[in-house]
N, C-alpha and C positions, 0 to 999 in steps of 0.2 A: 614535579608535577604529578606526578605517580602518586605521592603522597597525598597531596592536594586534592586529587580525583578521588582516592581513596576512601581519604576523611568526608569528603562530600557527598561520595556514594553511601557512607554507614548511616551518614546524618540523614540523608532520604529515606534509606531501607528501615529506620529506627520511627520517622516520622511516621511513614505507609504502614508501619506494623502495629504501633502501639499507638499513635494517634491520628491514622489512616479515617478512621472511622468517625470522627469528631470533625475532622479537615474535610470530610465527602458532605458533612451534611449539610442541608441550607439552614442560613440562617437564619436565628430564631427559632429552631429546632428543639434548644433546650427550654427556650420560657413554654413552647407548646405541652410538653414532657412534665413541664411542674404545673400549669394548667391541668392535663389532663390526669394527673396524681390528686389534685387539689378538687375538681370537680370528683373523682372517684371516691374521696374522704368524704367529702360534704355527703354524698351519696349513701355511703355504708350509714354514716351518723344519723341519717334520717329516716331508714331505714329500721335502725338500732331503735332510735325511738318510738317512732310507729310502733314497732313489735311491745315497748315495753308498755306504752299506753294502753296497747290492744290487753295484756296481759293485764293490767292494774286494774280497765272495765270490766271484766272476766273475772277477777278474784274478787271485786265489792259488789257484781250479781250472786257468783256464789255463796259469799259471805252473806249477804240478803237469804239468799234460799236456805241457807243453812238455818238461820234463825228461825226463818218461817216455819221449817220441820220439826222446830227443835220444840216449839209452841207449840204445833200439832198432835207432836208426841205427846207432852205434858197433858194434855186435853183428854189424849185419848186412853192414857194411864190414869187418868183419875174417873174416867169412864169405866174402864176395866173392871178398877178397885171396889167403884159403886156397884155394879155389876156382880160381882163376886161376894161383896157384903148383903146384895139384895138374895143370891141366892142360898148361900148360908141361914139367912132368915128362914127361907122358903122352908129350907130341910129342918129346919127345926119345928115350925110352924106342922108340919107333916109327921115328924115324932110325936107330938103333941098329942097331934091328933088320933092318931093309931091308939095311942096309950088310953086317952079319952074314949076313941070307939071300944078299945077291948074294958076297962074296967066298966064299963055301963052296961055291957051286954050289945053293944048295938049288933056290933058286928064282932067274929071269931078271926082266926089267924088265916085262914082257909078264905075268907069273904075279902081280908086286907089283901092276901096274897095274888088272888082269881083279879080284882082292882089294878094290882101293879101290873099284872100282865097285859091285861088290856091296854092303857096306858103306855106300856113300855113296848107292844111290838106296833111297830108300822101298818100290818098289813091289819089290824084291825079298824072297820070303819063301820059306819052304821048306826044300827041302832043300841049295840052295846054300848060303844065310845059316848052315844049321847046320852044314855042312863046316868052317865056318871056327872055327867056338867048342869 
């Protein structure tokens, strides 16, 4: 009997120890467990999704704005270019004209020059500035 008691005390202590904890639970314990793994999945996935939506609207507005600038650029570089072409004319237009005033006599290098200044400093206003226009 010694034996018997033995072998039946290991088989409890082996139960209590290593499936103690499965034997305590109530049942239905385990479908709760996959339940609540199953509702935590579904969870993160839609969560996952959300975000990558969120993300997909957010990159075809920026893709949108991107273009729009990219249009705005091109506008505003060919405005530049005209811009630049018109004032190139201007400077030649004003060679021109010097060369013109000085070979006729109109005006000396002295009357071109006293001209640029007025013109070219800010603080002159008045009735100089409007002699000229």
């Amino acid at each position: 009997m010694d034996e018997a008691a033995a072998t039946h005390k290991d088989a409890q202590a082996r139960r209590n120890g290593v499936l103690g904890a499965s034997l305590n639970a109530p049942p239905g314990a385990a479908s709760m467990r996959a339940v609540t793994a199953s509702l935590l999945a579904a969870l993160s996935l839609a969560v996952l999704a959300a975000s990558w939506s969120n993300a997909r609207r957010r990159e075809r507005r920026l893709t949108s704005r991107m273009t729009m600038l990219e249009e705005r650029l091109r506008e505003v570089s060919t405005r530049v270019e005209a811009a630049e072409a018109d004032v190139a004319h201007a400077v030649t237009q004003v060679d021109i004209t010097e060369v013109l005033l000085l070979e006729k006599g109109v005006a000396d290098e002295e009357d071109l020059e006293a001209a640029r200044r007025r013109f070219d400093d800010p603080g002159v206003e008045g009735p100089e500035r409007e002699q000229l226009h």
